[in-house]
Biopython code that builds the backbone (N, CA, C, O; Angstrom):
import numpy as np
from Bio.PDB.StructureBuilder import StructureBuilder

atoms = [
    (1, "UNK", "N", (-12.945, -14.597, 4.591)),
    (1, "UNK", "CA", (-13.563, -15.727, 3.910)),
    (1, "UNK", "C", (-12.904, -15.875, 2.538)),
    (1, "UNK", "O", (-12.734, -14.930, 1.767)),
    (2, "UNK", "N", (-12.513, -17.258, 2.277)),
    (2, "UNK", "CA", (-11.866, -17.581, 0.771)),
    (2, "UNK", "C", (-12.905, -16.766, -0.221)),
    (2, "UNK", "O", (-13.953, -16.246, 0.162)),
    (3, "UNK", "N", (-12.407, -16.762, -1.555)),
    (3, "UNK", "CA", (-13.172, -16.930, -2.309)),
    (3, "UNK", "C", (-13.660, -17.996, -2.493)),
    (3, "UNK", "O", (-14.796, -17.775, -2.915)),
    (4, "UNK", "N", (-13.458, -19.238, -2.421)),
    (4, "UNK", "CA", (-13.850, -20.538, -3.031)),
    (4, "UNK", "C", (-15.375, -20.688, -2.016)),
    (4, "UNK", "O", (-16.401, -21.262, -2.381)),
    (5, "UNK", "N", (-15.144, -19.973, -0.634)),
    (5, "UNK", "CA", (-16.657, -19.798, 0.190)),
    (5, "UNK", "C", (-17.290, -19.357, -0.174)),
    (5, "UNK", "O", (-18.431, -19.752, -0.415)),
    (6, "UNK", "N", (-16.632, -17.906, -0.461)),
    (6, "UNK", "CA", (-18.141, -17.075, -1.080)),
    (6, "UNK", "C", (-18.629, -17.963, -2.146)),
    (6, "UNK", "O", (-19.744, -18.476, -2.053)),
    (7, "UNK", "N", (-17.876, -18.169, -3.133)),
    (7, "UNK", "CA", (-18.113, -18.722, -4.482)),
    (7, "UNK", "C", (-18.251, -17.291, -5.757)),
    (7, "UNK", "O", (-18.058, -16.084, -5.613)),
    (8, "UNK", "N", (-18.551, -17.883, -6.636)),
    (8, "UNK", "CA", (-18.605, -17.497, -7.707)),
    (8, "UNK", "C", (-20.194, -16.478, -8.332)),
    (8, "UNK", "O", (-21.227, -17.146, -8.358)),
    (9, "UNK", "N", (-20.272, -15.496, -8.630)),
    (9, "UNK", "CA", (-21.892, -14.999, -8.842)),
    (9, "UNK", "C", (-21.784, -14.647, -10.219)),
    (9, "UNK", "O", (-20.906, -13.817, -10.452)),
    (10, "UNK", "N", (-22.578, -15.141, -11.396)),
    (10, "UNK", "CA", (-22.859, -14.343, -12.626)),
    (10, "UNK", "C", (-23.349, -12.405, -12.440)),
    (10, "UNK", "O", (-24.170, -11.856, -11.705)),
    (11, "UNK", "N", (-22.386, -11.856, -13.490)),
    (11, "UNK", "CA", (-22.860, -10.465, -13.310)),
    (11, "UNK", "C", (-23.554, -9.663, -13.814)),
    (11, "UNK", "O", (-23.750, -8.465, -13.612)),
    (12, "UNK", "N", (-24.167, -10.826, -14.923)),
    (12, "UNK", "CA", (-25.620, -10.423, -15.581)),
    (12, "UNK", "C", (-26.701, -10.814, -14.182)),
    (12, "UNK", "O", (-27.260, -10.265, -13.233)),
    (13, "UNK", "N", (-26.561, -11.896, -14.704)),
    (13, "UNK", "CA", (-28.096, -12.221, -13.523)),
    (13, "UNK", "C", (-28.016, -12.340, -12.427)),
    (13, "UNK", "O", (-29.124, -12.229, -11.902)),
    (14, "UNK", "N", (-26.988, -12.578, -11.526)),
    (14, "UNK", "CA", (-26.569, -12.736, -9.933)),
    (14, "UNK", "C", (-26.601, -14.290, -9.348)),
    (14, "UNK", "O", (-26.537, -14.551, -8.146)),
    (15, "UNK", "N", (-26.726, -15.406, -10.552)),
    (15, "UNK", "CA", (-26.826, -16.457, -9.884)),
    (15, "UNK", "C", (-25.578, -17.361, -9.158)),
    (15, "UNK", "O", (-24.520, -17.358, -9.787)),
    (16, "UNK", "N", (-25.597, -17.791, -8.451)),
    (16, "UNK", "CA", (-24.206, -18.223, -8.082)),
    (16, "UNK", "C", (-23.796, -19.490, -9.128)),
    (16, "UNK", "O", (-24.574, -20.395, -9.429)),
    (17, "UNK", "N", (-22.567, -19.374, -9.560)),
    (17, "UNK", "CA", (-21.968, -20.432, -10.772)),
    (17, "UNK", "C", (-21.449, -21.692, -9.741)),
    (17, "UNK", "O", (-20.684, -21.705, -8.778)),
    (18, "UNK", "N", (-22.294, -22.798, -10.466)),
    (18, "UNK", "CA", (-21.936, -24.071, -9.986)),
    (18, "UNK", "C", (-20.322, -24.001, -10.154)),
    (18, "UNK", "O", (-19.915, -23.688, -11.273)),
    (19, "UNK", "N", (-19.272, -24.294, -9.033)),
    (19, "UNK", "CA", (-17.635, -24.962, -9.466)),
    (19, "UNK", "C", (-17.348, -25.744, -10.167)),
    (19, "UNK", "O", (-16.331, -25.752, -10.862)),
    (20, "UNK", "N", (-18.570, -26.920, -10.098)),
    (20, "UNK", "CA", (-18.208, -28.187, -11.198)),
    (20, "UNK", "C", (-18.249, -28.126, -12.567)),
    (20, "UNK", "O", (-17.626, -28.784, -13.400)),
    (21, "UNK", "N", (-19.262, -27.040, -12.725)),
    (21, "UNK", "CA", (-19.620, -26.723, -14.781)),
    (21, "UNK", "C", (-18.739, -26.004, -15.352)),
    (21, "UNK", "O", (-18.276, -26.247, -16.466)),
    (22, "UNK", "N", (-18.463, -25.154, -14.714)),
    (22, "UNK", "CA", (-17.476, -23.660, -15.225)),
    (22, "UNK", "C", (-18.103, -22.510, -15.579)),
    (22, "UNK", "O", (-19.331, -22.586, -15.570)),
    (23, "UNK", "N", (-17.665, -21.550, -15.863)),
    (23, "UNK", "CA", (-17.880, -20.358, -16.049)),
    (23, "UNK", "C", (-16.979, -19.760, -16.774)),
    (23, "UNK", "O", (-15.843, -20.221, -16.889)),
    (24, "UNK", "N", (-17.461, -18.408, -17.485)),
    (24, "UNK", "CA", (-17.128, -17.515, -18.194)),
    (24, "UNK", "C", (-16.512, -16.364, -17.519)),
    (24, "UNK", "O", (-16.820, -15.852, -16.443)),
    (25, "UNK", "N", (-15.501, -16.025, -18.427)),
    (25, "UNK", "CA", (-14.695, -14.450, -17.920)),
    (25, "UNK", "C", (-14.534, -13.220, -18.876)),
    (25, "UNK", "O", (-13.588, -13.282, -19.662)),
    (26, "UNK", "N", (-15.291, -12.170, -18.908)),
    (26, "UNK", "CA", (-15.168, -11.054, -19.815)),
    (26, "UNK", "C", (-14.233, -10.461, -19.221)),
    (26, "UNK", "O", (-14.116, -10.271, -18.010)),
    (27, "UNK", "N", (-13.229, -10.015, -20.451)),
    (27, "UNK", "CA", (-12.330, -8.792, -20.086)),
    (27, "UNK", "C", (-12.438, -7.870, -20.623)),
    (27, "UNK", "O", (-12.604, -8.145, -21.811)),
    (28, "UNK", "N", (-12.449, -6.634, -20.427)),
    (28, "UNK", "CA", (-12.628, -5.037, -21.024)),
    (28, "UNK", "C", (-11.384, -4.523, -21.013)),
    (28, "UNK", "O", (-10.691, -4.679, -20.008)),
    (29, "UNK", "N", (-11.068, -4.074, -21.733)),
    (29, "UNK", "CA", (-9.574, -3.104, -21.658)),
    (29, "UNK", "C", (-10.458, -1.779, -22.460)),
    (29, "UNK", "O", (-11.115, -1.908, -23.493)),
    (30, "UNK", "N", (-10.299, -0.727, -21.811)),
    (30, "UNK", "CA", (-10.769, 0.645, -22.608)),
    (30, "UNK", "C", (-10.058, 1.569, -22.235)),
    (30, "UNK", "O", (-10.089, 1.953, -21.066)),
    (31, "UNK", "N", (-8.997, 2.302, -23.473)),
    (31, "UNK", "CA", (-7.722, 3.195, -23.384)),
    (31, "UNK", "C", (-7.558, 3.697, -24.467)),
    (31, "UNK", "O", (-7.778, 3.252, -25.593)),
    (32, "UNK", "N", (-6.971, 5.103, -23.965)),
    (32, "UNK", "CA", (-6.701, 6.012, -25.167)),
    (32, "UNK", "C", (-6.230, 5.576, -26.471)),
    (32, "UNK", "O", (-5.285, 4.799, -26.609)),
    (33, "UNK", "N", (-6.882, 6.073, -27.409)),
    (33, "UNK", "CA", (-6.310, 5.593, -28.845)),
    (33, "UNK", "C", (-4.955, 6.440, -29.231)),
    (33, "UNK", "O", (-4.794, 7.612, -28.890)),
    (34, "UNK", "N", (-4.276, 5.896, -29.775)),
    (34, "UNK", "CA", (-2.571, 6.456, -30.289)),
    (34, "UNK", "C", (-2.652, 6.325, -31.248)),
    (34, "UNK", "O", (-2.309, 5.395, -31.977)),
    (35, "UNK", "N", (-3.435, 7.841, -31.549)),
    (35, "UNK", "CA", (-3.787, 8.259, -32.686)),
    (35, "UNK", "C", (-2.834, 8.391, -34.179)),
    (35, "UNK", "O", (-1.764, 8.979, -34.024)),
    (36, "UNK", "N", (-3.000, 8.123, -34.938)),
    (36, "UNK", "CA", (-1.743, 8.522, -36.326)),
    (36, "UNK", "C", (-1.082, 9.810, -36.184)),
    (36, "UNK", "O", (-1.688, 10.621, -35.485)),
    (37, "UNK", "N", (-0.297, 10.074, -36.542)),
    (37, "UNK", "CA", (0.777, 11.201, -36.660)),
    (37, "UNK", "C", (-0.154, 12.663, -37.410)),
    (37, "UNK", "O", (0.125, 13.801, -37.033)),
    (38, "UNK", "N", (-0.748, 12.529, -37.991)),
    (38, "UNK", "CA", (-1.895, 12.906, -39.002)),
    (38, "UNK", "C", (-3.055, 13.876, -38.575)),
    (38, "UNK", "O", (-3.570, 14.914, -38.990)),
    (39, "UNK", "N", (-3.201, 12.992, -37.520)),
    (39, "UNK", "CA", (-4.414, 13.373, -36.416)),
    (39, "UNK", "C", (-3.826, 13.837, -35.363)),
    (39, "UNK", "O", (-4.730, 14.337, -34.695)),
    (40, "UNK", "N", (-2.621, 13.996, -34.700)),
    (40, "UNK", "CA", (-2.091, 14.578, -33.358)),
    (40, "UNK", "C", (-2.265, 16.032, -33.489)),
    (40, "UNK", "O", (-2.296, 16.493, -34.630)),
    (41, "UNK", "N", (-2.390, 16.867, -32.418)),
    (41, "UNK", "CA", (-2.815, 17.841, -32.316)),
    (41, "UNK", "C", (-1.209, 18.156, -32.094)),
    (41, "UNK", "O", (-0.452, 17.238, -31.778)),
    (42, "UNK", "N", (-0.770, 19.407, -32.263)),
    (42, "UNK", "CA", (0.981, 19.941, -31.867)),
    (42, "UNK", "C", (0.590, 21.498, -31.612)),
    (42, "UNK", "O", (-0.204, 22.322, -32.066)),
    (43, "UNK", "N", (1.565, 21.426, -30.666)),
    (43, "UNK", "CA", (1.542, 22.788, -29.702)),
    (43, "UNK", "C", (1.879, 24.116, -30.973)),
    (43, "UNK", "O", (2.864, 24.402, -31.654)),
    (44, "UNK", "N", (0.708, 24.590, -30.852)),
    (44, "UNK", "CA", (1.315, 26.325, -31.262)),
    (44, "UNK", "C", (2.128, 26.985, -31.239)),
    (44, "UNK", "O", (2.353, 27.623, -30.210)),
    (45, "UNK", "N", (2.692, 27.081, -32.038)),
    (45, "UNK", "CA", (4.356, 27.993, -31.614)),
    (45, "UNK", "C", (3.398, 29.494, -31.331)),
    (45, "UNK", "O", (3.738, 30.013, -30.267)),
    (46, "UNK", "N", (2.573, 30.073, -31.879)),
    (46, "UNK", "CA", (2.432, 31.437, -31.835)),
    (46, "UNK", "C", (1.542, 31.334, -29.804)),
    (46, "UNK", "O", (1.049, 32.409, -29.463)),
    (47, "UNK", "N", (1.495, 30.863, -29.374)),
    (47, "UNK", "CA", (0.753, 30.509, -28.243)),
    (47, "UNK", "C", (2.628, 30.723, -27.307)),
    (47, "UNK", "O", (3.813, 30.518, -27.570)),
    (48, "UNK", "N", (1.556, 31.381, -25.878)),
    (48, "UNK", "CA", (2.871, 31.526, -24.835)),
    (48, "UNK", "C", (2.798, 30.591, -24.363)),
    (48, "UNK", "O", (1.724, 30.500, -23.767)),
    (49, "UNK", "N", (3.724, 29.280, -24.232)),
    (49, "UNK", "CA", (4.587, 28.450, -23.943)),
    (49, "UNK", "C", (3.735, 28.065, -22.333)),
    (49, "UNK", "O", (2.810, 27.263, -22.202)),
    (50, "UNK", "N", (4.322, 28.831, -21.331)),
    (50, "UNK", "CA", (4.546, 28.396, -19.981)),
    (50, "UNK", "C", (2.938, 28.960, -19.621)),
    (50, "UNK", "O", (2.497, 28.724, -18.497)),
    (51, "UNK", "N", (2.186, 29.628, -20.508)),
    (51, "UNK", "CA", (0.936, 29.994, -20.279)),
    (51, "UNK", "C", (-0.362, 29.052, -20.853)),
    (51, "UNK", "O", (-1.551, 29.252, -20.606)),
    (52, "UNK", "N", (0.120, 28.143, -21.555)),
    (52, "UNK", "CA", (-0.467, 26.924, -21.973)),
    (52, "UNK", "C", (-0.178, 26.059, -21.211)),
    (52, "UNK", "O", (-1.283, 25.585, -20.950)),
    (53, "UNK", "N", (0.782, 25.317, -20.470)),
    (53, "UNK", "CA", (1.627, 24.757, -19.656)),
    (53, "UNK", "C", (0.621, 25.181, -18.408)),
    (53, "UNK", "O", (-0.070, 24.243, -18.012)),
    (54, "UNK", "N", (0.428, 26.462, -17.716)),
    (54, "UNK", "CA", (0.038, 26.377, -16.778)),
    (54, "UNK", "C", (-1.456, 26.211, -16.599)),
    (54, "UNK", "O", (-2.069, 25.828, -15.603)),
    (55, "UNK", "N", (-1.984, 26.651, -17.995)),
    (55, "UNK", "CA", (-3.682, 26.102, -18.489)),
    (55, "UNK", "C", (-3.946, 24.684, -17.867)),
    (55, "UNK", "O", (-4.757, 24.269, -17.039)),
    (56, "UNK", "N", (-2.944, 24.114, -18.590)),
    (56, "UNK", "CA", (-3.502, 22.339, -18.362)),
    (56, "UNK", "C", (-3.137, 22.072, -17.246)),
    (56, "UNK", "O", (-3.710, 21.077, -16.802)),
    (57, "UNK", "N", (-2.396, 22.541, -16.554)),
    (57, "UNK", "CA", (-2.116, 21.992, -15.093)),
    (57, "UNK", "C", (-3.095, 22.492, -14.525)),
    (57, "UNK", "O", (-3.729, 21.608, -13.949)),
    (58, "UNK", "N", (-3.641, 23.726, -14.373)),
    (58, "UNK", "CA", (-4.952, 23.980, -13.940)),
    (58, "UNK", "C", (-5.878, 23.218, -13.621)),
    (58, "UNK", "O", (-6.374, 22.801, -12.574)),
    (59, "UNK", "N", (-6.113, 23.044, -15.232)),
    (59, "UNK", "CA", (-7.144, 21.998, -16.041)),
    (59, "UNK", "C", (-6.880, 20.286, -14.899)),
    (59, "UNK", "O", (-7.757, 19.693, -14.269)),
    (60, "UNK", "N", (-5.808, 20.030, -14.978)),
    (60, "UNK", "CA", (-5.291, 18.701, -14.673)),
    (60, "UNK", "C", (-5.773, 18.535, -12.669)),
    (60, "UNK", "O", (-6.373, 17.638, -12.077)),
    (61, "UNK", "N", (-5.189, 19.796, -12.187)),
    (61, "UNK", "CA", (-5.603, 20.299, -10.430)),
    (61, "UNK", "C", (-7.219, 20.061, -10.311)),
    (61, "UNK", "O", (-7.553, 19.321, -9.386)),
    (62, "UNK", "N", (-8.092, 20.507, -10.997)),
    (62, "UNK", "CA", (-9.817, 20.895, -10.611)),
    (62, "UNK", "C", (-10.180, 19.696, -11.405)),
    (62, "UNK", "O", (-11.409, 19.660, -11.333)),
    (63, "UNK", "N", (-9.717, 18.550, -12.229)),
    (63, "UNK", "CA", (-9.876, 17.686, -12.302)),
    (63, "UNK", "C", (-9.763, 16.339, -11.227)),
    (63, "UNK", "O", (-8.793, 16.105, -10.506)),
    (64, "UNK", "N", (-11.017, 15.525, -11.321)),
    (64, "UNK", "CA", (-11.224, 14.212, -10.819)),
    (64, "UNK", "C", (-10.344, 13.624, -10.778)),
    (64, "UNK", "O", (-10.261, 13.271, -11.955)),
    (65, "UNK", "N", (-9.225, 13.035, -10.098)),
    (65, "UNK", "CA", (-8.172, 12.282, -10.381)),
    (65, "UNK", "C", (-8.661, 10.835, -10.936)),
    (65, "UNK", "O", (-8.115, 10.519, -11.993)),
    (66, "UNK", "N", (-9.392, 10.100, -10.523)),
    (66, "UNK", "CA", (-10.415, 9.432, -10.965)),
    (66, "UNK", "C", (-10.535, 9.335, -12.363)),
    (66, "UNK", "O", (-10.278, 8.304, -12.984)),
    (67, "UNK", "N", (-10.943, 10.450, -12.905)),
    (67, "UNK", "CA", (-11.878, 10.992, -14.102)),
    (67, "UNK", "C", (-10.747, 11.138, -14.999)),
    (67, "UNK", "O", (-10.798, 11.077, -16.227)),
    (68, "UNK", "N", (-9.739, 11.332, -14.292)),
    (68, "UNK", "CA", (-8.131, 11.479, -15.585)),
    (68, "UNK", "C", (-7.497, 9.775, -15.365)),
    (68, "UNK", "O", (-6.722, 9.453, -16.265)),
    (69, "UNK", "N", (-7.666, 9.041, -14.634)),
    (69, "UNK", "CA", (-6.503, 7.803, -14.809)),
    (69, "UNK", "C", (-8.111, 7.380, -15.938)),
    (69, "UNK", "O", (-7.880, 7.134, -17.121)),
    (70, "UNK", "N", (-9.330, 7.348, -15.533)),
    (70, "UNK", "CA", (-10.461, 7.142, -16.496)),
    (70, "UNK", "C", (-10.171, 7.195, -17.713)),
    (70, "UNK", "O", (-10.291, 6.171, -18.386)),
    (71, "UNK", "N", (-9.733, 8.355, -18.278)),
    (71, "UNK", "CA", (-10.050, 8.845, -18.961)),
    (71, "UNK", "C", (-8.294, 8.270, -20.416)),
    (71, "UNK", "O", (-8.168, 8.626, -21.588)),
    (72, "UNK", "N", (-7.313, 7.318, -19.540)),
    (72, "UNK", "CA", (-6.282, 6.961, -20.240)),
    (72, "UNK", "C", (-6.545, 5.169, -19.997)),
    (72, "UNK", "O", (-6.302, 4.361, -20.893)),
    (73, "UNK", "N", (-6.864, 4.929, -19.175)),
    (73, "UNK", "CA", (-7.272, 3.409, -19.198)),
    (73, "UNK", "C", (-7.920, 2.836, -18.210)),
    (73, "UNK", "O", (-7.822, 3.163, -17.027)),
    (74, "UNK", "N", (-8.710, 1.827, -18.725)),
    (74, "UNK", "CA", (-10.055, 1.131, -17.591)),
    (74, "UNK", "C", (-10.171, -0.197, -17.860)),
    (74, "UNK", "O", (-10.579, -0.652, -18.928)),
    (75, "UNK", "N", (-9.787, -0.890, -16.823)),
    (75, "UNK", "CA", (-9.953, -2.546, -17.149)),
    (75, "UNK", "C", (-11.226, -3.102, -16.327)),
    (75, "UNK", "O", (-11.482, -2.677, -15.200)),
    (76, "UNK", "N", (-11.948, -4.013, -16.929)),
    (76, "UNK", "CA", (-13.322, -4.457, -15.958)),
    (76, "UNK", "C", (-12.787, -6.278, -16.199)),
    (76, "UNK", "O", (-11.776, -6.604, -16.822)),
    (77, "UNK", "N", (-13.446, -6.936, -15.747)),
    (77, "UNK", "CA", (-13.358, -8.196, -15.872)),
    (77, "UNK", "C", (-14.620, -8.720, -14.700)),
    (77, "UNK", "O", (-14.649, -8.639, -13.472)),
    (78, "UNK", "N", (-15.942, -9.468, -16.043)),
    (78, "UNK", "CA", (-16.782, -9.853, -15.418)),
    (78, "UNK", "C", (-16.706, -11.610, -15.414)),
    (78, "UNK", "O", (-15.991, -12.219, -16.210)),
    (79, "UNK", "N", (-17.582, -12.301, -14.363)),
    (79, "UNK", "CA", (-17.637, -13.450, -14.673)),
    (79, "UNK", "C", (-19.049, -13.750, -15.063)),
    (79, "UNK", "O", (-19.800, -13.245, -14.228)),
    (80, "UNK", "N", (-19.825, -14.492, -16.181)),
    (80, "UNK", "CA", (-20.577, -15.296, -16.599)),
    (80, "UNK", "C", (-20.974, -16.234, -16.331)),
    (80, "UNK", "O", (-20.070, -16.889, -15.812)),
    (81, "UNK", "N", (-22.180, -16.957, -16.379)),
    (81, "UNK", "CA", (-22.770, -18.197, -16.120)),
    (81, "UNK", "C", (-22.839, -18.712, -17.775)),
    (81, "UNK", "O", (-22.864, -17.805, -18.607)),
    (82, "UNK", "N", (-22.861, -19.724, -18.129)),
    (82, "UNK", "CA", (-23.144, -20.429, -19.385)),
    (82, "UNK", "C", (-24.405, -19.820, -20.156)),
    (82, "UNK", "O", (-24.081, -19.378, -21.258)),
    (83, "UNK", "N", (-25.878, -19.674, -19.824)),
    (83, "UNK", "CA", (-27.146, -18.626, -19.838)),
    (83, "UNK", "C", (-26.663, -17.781, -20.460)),
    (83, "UNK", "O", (-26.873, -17.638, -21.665)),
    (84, "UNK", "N", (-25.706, -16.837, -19.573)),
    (84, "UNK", "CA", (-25.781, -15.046, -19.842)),
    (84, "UNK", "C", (-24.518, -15.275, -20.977)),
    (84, "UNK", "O", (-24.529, -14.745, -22.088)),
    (85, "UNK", "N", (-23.654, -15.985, -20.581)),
    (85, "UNK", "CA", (-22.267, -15.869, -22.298)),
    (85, "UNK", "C", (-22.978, -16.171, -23.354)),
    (85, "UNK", "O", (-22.692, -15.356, -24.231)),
    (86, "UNK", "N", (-23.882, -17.045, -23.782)),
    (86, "UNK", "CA", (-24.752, -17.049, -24.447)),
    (86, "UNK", "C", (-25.520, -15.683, -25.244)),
    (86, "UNK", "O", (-25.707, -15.304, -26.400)),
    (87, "UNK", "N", (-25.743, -15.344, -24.228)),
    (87, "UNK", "CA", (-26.686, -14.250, -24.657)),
    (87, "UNK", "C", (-25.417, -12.741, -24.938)),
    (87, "UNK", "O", (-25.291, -12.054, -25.951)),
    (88, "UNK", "N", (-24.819, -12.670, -23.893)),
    (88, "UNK", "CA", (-23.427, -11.778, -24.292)),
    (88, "UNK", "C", (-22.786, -11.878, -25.450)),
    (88, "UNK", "O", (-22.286, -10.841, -25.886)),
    (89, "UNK", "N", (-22.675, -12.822, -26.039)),
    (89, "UNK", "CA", (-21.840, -12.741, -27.178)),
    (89, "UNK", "C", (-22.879, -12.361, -28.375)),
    (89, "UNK", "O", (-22.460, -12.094, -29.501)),
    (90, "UNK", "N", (-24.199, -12.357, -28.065)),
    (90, "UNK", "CA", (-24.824, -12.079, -29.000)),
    (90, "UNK", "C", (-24.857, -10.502, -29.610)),
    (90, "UNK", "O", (-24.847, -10.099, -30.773)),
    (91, "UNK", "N", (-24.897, -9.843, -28.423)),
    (91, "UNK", "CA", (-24.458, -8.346, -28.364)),
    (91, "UNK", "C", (-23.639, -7.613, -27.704)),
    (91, "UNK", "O", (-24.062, -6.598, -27.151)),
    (92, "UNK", "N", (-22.343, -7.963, -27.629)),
    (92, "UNK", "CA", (-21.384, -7.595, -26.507)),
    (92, "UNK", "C", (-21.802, -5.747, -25.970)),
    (92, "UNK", "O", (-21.779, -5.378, -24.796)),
    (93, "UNK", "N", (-22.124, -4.911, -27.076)),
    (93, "UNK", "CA", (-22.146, -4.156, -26.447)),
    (93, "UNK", "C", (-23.771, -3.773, -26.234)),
    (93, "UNK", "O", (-24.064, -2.580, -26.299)),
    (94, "UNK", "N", (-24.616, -4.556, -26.033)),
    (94, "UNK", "CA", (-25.618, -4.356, -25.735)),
    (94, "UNK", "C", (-26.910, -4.120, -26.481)),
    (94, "UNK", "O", (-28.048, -4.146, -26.013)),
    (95, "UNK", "N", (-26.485, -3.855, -27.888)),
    (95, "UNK", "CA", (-27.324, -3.453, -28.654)),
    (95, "UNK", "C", (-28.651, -4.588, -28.883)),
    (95, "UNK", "O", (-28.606, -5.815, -28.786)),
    (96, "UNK", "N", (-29.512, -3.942, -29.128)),
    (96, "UNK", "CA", (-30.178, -5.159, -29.511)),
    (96, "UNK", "C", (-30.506, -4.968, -31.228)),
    (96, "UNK", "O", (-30.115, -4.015, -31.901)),
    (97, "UNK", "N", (-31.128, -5.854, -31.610)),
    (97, "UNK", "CA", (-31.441, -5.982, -33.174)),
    (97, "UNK", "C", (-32.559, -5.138, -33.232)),
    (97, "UNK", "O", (-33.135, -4.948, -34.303)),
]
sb = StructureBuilder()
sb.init_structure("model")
sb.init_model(0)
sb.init_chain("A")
sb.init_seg("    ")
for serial, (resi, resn, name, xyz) in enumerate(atoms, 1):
    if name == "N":
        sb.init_residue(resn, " ", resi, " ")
    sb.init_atom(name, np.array(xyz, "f"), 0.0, 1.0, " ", f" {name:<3s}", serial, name[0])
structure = sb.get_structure()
């Protein structure tokens, strides 16, 4: 089935968005910060090398693969009804007053 069948649903409230009015599109981008030079953490020289090396690969194996592409970048993209952008932009991240 097209999309243009299914149609369109707001993802605040679930209503289906008329085609003729339009609708709204949120985009999220959420990714590691690249941090200042200042703030980078740098490998220990007094630390064994290939024994740190094999820590994080460890670390990296019993990890979520999931939970690590997560954890460097996450894109969402919702669609809106006219109602809910309204009210979204009032608190994008939810907060209330």
């Amino acid at each position: 089935m097209a999309d243009e069948e299914k149609g369109v649903f707001c993802r605040l409230c679930g209503r289906r968005i008329d085609p003729t009015r339009g609708h709204y599109v949120v985009r999220i981008e959420v990714f590691a910060a690249d941090d200042p030079p200042e703030k980078r953490v740098y490998f220990n020289q007094s630390k064994n090398f290939k024994e740190e090396i094999n820590r994080l690969l460890e670390e990296i194996a019993s990890t979520n693969p999931q939970e690590l592409e997560d954890q460097v970048y996450k894109f969402f993209k919702f669609d809106l009804c006219r109602l809910c952008q309204r009210e979204y932009i009032k608190s994008p991240l939810g907060r209330r007053s």
